[in-house]
N, CA, C and O atoms as a GROMACS GRO file, in nm:
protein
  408
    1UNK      N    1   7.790  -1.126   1.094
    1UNK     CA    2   7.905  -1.180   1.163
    1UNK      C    3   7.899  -1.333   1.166
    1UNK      O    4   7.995  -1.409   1.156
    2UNK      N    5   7.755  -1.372   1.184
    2UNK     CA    6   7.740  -1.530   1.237
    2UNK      C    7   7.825  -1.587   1.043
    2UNK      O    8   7.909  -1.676   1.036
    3UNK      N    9   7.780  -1.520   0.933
    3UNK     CA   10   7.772  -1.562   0.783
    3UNK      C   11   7.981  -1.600   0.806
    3UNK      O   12   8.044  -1.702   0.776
    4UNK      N   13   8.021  -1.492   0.856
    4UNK     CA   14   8.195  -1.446   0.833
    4UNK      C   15   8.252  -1.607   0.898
    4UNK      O   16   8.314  -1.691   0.833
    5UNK      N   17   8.213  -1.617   1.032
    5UNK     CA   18   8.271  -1.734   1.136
    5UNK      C   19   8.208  -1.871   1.054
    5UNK      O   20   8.268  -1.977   1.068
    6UNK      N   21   8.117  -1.867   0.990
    6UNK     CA   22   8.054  -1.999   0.900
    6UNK      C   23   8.196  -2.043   0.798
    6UNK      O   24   8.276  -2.137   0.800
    7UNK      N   25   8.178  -1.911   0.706
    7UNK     CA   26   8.282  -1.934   0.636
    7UNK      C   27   8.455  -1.927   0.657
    7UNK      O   28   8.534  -1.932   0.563
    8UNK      N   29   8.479  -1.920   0.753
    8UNK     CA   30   8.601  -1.842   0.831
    8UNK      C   31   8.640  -2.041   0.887
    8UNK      O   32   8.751  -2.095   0.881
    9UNK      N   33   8.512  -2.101   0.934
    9UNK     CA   34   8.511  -2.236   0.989
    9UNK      C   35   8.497  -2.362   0.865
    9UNK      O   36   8.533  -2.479   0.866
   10UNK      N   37   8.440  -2.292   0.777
   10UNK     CA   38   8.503  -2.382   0.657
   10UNK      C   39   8.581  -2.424   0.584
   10UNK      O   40   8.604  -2.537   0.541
   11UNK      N   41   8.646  -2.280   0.563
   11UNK     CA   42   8.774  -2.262   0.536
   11UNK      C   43   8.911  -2.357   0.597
   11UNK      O   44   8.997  -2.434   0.555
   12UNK      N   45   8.873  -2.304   0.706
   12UNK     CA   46   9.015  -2.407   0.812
   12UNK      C   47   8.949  -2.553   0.831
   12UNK      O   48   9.020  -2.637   0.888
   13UNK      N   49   8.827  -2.589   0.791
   13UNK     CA   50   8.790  -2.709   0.822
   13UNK      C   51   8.842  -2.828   0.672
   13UNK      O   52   8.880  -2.945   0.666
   14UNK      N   53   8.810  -2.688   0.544
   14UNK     CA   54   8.873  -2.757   0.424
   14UNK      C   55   9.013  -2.797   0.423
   14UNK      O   56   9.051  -2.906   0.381
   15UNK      N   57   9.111  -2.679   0.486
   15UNK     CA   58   9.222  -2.674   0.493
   15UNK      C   59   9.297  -2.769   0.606
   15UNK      O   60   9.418  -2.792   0.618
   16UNK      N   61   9.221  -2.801   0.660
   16UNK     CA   62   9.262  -2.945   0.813
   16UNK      C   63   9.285  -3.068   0.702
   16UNK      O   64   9.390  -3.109   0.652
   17UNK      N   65   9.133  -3.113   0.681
   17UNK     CA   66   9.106  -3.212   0.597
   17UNK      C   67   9.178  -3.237   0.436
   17UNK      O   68   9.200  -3.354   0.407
   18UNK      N   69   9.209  -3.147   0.350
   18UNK     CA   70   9.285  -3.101   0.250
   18UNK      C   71   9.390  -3.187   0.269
   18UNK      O   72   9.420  -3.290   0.208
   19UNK      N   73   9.485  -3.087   0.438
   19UNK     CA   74   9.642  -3.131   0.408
   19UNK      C   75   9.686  -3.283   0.478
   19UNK      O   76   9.798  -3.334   0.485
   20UNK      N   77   9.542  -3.338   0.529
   20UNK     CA   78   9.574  -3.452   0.608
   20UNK      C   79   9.535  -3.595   0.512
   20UNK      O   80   9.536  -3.710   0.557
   21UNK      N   81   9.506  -3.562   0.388
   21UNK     CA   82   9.478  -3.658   0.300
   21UNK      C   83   9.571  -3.636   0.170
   21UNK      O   84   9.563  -3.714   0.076
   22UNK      N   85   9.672  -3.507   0.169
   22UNK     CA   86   9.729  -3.465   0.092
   22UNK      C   87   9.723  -3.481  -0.078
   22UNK      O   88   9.611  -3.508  -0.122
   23UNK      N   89   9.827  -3.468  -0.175
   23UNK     CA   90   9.809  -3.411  -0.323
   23UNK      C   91   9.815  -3.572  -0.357
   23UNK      O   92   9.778  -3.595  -0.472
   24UNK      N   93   9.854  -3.691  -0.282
   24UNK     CA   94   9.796  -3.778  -0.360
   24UNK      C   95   9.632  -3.851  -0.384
   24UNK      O   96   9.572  -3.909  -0.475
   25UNK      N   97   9.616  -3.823  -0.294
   25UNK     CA   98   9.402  -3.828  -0.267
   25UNK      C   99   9.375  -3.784  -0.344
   25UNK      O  100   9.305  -3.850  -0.422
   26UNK      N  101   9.413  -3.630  -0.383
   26UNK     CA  102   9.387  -3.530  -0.464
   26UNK      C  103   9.391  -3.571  -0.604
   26UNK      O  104   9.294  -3.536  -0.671
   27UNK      N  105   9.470  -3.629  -0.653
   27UNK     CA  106   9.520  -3.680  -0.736
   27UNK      C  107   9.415  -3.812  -0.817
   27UNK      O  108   9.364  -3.822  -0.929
   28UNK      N  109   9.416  -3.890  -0.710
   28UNK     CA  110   9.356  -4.049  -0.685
   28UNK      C  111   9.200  -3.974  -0.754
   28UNK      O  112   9.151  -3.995  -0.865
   29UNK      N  113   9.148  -3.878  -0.640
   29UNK     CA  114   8.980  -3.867  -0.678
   29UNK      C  115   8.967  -3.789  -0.813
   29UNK      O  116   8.854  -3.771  -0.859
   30UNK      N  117   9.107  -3.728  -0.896
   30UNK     CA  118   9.080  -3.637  -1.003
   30UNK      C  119   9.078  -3.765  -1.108
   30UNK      O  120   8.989  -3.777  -1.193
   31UNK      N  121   9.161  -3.836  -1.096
   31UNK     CA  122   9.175  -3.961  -1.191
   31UNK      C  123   9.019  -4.040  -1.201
   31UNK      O  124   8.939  -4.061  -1.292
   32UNK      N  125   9.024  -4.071  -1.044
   32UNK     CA  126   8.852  -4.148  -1.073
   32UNK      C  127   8.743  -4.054  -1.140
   32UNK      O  128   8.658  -4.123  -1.197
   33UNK      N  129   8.722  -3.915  -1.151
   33UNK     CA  130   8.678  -3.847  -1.166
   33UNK      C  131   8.653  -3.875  -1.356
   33UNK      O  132   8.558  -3.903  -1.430
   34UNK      N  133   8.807  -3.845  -1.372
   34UNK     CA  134   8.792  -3.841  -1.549
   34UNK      C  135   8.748  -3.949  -1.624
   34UNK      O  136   8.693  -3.955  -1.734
   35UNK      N  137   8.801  -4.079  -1.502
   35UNK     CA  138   8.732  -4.213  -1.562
   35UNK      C  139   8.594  -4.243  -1.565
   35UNK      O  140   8.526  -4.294  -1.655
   36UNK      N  141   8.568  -4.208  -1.466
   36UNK     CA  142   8.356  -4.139  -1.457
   36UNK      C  143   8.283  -4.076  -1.584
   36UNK      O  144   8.170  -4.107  -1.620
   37UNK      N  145   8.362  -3.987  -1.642
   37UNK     CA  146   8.301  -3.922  -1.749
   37UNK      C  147   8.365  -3.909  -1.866
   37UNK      O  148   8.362  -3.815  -1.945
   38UNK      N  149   8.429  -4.020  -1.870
   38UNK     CA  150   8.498  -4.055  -1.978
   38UNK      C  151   8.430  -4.162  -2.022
   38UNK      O  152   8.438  -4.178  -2.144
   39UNK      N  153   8.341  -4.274  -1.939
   39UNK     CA  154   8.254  -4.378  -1.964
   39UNK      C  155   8.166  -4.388  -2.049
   39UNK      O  156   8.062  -4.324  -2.039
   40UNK      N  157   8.191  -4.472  -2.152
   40UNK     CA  158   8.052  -4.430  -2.243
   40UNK      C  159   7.931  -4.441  -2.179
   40UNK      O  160   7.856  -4.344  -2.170
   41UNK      N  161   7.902  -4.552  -2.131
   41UNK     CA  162   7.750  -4.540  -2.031
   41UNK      C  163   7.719  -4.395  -2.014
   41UNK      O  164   7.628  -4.337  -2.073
   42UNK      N  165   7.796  -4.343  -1.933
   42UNK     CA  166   7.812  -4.189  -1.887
   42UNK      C  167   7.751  -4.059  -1.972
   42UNK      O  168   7.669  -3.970  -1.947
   43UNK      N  169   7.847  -4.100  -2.102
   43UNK     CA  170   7.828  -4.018  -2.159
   43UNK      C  171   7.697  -4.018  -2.233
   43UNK      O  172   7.626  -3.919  -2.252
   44UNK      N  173   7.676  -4.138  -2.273
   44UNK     CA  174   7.520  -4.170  -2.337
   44UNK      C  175   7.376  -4.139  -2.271
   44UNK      O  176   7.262  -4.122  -2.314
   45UNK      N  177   7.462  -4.140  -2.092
   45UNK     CA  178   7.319  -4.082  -2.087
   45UNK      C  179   7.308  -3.967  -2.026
   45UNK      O  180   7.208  -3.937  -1.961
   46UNK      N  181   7.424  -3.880  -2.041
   46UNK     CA  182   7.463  -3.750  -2.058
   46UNK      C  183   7.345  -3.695  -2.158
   46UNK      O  184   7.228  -3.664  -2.136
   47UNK      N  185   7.431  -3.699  -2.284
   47UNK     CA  186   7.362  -3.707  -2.372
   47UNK      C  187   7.214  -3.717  -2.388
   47UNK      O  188   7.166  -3.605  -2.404
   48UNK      N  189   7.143  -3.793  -2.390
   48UNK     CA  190   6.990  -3.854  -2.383
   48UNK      C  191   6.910  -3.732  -2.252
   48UNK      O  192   6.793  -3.694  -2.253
   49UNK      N  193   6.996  -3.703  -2.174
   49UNK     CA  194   6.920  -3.624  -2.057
   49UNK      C  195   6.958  -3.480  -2.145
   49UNK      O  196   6.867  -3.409  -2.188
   50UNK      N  197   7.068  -3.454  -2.163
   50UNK     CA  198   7.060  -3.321  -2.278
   50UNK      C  199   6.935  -3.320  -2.379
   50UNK      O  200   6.854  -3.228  -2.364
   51UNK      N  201   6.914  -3.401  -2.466
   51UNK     CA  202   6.809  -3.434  -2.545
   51UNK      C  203   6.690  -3.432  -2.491
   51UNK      O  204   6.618  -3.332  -2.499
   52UNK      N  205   6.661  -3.519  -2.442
   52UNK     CA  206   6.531  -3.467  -2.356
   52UNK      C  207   6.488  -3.336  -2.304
   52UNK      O  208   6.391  -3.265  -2.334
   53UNK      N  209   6.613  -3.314  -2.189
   53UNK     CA  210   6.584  -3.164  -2.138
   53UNK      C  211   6.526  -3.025  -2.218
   53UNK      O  212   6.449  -2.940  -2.174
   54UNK      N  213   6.602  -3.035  -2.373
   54UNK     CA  214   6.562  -2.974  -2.462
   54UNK      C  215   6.427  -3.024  -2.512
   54UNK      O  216   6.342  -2.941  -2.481
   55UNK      N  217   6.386  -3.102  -2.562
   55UNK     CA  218   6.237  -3.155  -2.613
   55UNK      C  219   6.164  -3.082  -2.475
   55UNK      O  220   6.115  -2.974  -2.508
   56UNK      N  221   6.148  -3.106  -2.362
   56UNK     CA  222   6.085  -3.067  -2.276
   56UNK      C  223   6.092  -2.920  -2.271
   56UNK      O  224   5.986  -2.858  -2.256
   57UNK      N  225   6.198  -2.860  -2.281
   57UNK     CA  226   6.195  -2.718  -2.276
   57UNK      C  227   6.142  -2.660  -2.349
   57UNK      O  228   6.080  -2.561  -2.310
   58UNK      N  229   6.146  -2.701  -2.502
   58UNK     CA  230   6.069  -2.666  -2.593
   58UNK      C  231   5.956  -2.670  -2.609
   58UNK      O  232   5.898  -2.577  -2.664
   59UNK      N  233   5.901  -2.764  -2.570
   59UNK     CA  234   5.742  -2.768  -2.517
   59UNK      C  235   5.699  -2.716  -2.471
   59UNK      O  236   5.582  -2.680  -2.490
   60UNK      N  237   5.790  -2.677  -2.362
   60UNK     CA  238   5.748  -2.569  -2.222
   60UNK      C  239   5.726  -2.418  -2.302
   60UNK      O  240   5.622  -2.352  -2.295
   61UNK      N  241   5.800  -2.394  -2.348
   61UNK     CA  242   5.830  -2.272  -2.411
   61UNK      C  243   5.724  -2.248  -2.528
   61UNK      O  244   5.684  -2.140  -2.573
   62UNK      N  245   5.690  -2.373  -2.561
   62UNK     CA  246   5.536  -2.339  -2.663
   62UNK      C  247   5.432  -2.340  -2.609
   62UNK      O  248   5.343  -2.274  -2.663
   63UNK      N  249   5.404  -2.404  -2.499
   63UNK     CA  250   5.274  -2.386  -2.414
   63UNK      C  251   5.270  -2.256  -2.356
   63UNK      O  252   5.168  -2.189  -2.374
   64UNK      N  253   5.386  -2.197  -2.273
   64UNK     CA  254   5.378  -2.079  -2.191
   64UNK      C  255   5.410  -1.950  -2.327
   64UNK      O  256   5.438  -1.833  -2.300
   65UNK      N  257   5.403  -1.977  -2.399
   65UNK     CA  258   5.423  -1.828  -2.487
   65UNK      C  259   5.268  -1.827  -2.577
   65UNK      O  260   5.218  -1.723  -2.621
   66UNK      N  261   5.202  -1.975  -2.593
   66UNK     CA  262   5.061  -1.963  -2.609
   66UNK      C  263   4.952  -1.960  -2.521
   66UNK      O  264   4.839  -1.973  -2.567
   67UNK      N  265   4.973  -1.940  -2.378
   67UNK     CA  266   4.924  -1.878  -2.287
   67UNK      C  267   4.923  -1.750  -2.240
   67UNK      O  268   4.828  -1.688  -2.193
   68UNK      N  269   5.055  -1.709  -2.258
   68UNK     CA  270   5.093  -1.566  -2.193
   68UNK      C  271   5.062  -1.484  -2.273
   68UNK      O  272   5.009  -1.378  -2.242
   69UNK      N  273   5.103  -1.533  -2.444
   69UNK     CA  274   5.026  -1.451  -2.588
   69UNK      C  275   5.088  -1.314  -2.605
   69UNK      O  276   5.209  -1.323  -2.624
   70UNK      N  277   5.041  -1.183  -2.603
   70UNK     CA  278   5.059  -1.068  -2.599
   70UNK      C  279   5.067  -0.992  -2.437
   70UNK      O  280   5.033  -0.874  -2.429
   71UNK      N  281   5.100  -1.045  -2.346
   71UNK     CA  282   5.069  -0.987  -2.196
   71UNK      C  283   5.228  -0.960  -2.155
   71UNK      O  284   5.262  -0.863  -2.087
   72UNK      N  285   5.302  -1.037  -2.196
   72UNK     CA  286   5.475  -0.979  -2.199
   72UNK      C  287   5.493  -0.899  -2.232
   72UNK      O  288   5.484  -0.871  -2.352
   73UNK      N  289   5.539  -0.800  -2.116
   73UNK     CA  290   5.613  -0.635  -2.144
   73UNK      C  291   5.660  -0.662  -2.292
   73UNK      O  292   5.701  -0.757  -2.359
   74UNK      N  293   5.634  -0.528  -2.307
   74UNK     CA  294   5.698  -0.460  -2.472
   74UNK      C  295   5.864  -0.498  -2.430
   74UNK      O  296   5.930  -0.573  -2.502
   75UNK      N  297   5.910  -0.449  -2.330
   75UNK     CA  298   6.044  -0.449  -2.270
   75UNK      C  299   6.095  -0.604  -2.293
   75UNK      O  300   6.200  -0.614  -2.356
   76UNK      N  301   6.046  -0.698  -2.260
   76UNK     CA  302   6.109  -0.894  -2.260
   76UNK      C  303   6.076  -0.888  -2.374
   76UNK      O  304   6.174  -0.862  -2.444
   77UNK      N  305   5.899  -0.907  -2.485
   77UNK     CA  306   5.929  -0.903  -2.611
   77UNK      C  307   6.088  -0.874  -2.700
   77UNK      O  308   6.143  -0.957  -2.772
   78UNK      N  309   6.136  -0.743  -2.671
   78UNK     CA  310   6.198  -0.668  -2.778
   78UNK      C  311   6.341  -0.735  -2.721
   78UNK      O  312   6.442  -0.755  -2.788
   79UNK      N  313   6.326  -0.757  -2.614
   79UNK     CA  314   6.514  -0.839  -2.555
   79UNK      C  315   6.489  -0.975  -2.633
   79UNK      O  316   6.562  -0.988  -2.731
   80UNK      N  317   6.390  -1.092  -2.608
   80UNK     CA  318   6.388  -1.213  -2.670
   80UNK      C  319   6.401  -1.202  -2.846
   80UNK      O  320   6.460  -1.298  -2.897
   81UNK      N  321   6.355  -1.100  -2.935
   81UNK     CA  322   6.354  -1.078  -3.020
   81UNK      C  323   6.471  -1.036  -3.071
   81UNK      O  324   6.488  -1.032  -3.193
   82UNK      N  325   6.575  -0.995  -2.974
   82UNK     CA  326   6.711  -0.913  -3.025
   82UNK      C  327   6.761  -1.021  -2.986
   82UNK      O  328   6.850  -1.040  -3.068
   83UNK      N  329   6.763  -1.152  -2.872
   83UNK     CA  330   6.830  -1.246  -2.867
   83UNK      C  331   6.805  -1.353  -2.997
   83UNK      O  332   6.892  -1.418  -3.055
   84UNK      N  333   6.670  -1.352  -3.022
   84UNK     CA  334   6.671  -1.435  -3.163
   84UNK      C  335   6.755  -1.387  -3.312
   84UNK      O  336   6.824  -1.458  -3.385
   85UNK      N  337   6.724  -1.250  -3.324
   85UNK     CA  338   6.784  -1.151  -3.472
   85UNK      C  339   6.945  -1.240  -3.435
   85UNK      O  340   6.982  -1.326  -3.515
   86UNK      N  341   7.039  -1.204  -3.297
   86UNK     CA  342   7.143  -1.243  -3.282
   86UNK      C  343   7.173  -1.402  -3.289
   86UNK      O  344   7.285  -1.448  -3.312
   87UNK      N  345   7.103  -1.446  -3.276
   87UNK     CA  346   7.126  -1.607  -3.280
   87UNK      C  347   7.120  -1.687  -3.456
   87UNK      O  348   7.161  -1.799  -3.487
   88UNK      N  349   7.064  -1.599  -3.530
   88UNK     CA  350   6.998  -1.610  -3.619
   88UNK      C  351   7.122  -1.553  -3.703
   88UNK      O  352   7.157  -1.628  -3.794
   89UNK      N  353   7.185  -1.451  -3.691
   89UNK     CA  354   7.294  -1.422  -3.759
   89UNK      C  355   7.425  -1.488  -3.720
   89UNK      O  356   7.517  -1.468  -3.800
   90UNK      N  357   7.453  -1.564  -3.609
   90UNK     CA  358   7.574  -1.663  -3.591
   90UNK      C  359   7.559  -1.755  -3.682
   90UNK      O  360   7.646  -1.841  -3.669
   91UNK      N  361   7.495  -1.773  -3.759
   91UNK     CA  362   7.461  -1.895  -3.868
   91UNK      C  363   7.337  -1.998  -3.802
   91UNK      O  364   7.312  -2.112  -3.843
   92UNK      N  365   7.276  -1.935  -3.704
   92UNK     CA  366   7.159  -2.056  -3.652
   92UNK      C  367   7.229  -2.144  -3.529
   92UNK      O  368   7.170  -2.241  -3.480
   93UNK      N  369   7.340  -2.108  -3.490
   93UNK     CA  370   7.425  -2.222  -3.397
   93UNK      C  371   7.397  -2.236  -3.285
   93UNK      O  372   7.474  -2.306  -3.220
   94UNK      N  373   7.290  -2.182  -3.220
   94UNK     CA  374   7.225  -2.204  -3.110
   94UNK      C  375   7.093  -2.206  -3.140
   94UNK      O  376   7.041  -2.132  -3.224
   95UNK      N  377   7.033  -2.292  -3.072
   95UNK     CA  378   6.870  -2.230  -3.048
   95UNK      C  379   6.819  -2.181  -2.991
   95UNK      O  380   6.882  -2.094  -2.932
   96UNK      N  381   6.645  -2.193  -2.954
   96UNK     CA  382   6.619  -2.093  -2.841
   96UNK      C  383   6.634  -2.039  -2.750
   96UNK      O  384   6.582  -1.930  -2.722
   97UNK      N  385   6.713  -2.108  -2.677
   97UNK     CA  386   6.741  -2.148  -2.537
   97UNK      C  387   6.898  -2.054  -2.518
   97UNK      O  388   6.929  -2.037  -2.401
   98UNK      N  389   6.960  -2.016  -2.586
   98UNK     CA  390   7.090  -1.964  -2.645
   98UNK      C  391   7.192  -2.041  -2.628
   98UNK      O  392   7.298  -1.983  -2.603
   99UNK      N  393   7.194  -2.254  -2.641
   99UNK     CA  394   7.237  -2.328  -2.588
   99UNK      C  395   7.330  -2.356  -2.769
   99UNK      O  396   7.295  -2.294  -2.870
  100UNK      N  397   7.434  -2.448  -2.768
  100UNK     CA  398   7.479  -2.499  -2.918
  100UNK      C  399   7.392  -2.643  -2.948
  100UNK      O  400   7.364  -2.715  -2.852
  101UNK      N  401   7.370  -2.663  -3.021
  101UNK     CA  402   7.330  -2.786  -3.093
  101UNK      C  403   7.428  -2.884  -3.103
  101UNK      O  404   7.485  -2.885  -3.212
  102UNK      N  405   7.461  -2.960  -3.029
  102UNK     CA  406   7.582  -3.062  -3.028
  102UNK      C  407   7.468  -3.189  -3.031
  102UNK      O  408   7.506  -3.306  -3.032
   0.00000   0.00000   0.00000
């Protein structure tokens, strides 16, 4: 009950605040919004944190699969292996991670 009145009080608290700043605010913060990530700065280091994140993951993913070795259920083996066969027949367009290569 306490979860229902939380959300029940958010609701009308969004909806107070919403109509008292109305569709041009709305408007104003969607604009600043696109100009934010429309920035090259932005995007470059969008980008660069994508890049990285992957190098790191990949690492991660070679250390913990040469630790763990053969101790992964037969069951995760044979799913990661049917996620690779499938990735592998889209033409390679994702990698490990089942992410695209952009």
């Amino acid at each position: 009950m306490r979860y229902r009145l939380t959300f029940i009080a958010g609701v009308a608290l969004g909806y107070v605040l919403g109509t008292r700043s109305g569709r041009e605010r709305y408007e104003q913060l969607k604009k600043s919004a696109r100009q934010f990530t429309e920035n090259p700065a932005v995007r470059n280091a969008a980008e660069s944190a994508v890049h990285s994140g992957r190098d790191i993951a990949g690492k991660a993913y070679h250390s913990v699969s040469d630790k763990v070795g053969d101790k992964v259920p037969a069951s995760v083996a044979e799913r990661v292996r049917s996620l690779k066969e499938r990735s592998s027949q889209n033409g390679g367009a994702e990698d490990d991670w089942g992410t695209t290569n952009t």
